[in-house]
C-alpha positions in Angstrom: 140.2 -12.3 200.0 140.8 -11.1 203.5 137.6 -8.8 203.7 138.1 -7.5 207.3 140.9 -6.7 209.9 141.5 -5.2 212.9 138.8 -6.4 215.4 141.3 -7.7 218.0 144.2 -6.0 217.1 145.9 -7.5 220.5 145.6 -10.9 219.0 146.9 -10.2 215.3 150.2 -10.8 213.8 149.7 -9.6 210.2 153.4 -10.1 209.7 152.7 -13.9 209.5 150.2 -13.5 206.9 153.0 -11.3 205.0 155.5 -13.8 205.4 153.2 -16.5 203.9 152.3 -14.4 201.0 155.9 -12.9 200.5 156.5 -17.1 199.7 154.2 -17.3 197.2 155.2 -14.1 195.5 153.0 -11.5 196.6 154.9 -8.5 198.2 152.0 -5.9 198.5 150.2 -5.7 201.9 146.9 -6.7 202.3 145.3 -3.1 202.0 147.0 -2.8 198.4 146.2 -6.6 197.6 143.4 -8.0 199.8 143.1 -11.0 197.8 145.1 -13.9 196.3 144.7 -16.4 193.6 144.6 -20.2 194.4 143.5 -23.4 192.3 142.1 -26.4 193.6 145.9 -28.0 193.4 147.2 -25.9 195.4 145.2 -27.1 198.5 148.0 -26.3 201.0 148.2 -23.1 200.2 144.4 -22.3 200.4 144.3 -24.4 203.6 147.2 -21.8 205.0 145.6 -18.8 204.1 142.0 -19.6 205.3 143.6 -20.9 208.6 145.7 -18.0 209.1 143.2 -15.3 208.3 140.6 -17.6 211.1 143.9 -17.4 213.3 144.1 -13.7 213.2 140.2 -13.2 213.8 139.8 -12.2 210.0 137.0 -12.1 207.7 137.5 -13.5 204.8 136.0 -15.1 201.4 137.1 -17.9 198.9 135.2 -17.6 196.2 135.5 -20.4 193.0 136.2 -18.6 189.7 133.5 -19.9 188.0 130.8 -19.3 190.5 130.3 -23.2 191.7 131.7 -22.6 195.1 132.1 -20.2 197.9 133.0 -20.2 201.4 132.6 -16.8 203.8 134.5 -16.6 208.0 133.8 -14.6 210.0 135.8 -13.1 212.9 133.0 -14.5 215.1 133.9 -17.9 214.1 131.3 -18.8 211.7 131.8 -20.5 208.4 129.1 -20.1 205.4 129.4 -22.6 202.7 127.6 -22.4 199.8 127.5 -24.2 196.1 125.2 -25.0 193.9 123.4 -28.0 193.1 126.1 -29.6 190.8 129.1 -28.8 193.1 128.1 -29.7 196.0 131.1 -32.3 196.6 133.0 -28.9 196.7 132.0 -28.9 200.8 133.9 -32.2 200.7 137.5 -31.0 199.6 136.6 -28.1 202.2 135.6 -29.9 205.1 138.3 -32.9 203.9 141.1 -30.1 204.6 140.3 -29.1 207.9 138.9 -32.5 209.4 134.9 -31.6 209.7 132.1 -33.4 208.9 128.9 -32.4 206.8 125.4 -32.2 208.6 124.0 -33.6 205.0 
């Protein structure tokens, strides 16, 4: 769920984010639909839309379904993480995706 826009508007091309979207079937902007439903198959697609909304200088949230998982960005390029105690492997298919490391 993108949760903010618009801090560097200079450096935004929301039309790329709509073109992604428009490719998995969602043809509402993001003020109508701020949010988009992924599962853990369809990694590619997750990896695109958190990367894009980091590209843009978005805020944004992936949250799991079932409340095991979540992951917050921020346009000030920070990343919160958080699972609880059984899901903690979660970080792994995260950090996996974009090439990080844990500091376990």
């Amino acid at each position: 769920m993108v949760t903010q826009t618009g801090v560097w508007e200079s450096g935004e091309v929301p039309e790329l984010f709509a073109y992604f979207r428009k490719g998995l079937g969602i043809t509402e902007g993001l003020e109508a639909m701020p949010g988009q439903l992924h599962t853990l198959g369809d990694k590619d697609e997750l990896r695109c839309s958190l990367v894009l909304c980091l590209w843009n200088h978005w805020d944004c949230q992936i949250v799991d379904g079932q409340g095991r998982f979540g992951l917050t960005a921020s346009h000030d390029e920070w990343l919160i993480l958080a699972a609880n105690a059984e899901n903690r492997s979660m970080f792994r298919l995260v950090l996996d995706a974009f090439g990080g490391s844990a500091g376990e």
